[in-house]
C-alpha positions as CSV (number, residue, x, y, z in Angstrom):
1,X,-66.1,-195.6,-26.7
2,X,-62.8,-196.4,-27.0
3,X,-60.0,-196.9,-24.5
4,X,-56.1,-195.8,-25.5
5,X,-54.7,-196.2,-22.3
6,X,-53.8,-199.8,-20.9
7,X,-56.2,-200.9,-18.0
8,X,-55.1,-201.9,-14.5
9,X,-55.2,-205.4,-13.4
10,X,-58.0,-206.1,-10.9
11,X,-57.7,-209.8,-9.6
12,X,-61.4,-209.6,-8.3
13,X,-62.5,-208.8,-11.7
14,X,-60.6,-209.6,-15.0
15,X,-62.7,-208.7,-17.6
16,X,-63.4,-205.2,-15.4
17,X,-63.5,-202.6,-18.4
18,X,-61.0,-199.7,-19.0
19,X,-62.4,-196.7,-17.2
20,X,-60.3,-194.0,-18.5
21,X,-61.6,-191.4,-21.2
22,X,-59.6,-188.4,-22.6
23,X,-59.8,-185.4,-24.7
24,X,-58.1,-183.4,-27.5
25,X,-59.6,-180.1,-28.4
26,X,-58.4,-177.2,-30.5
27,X,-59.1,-174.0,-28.1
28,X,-58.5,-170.6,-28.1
29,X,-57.0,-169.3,-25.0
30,X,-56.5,-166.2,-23.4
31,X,-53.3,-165.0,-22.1
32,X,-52.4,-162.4,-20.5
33,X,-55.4,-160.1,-22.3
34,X,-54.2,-161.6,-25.5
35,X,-55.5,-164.6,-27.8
36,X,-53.9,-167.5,-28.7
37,X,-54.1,-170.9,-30.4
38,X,-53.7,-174.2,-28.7
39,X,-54.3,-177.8,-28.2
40,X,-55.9,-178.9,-24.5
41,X,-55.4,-182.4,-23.9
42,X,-56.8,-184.1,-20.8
43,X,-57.0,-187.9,-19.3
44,X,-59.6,-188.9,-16.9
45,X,-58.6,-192.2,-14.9
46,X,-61.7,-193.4,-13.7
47,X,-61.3,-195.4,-10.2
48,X,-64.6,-197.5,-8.0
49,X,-67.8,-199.0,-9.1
50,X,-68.9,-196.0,-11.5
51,X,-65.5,-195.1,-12.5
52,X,-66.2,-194.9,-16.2
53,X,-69.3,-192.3,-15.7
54,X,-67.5,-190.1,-13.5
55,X,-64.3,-190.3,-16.0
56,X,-67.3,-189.4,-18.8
57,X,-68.9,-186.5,-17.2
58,X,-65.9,-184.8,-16.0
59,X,-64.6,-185.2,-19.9
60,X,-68.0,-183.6,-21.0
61,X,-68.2,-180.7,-18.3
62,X,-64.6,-179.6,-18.7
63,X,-65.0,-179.9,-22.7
64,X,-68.1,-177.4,-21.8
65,X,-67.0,-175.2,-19.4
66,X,-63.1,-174.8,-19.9
């Protein structure tokens, strides 16, 4: 895994780990009953102790299900 985005500053915890995860996907979309060609782009800002899973598994659901 690795993090693009620049991590918050958590005086409690300095070494706390980036818990952001994003996704780039070629889709096809419909549109008003017709095709088309896109890009879907999506961040997920992970916040609280499990942060990072639930950044992860809304990432992999909406690359699923979307």
């Amino acid at each position: 895994f690795v993090c693009v985005s620049k991590k918050g500053y958590d005086p409690q915890e300095l070494d706390k780990p980036c818990q952001d995860t994003y996704l780039f996907s070629d889709s096809t979309f419909v549109i008003n009953g017709k095709e088309e060609k896109g890009l879907f782009a999506g961040v997920f800002d992970g916040h609280g102790p499990f942060g990072l899973e639930c950044s992860i598994l809304c990432r992999d659901y909406v690359s699923v299900y979307l």
